[in-house]
C-alpha positions, 0 to 999 in steps of 0.5 A, a space after each residue: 500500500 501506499 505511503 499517501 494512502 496511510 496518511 489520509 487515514 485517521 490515527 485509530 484506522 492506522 492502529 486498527 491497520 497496523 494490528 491487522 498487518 501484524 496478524 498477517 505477517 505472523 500468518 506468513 511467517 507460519 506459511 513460510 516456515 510449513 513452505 506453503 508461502 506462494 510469494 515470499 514477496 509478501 513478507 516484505 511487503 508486509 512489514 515495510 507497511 508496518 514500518 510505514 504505519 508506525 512511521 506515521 503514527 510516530 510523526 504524528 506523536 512527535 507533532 511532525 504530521 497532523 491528522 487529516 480533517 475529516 470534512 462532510 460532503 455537500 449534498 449530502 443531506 437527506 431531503 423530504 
C-alpha cells in the first residue's frame, strides 16, 4: 500500500491497520516456515507497511504530521 494512502487515514484506522498487518505477517511467517508461502514477496511487503504505519503514527506523536480533517460532503443531506 501506499505511503499517501496511510496518511489520509485517521490515527485509530492506522492502529486498527497496523494490528491487522501484524496478524498477517505472523500468518506468513507460519506459511513460510510449513513452505506453503506462494510469494515470499509478501513478507516484505508486509512489514515495510508496518514500518510505514508506525512511521506515521510516530510523526504524528512527535507533532511532525497532523491528522487529516475529516470534512462532510455537500449534498449530502437527506431531503423530504
Amino acid at each position: 500500500m501506499k505511503a499517501v494512502k496511510f496518511f489520509e487515514m485517521s490515527t485509530e484506522e492506522l492502529t486498527q491497520k497496523l494490528n491487522e498487518k501484524k496478524a498477517e505477517l505472523f500468518n506468513l511467517r507460519f506459511q513460510h516456515a510449513t513452505n506453503q508461502l506462494e510469494s515470499p514477496a509478501k513478507l516484505t511487503e508486509c512489514r515495510h507497511d508496518i514500518a510505514k504505519i508506525k512511521t506515521i503514527l510516530r510523526q504524528r506523536e512527535l507533532g511532525l504530521s497532523v491528522e487529516p480533517q475529516v470534512t462532510k460532503k455537500k449534498g449530502a443531506s437527506k431531503r423530504k
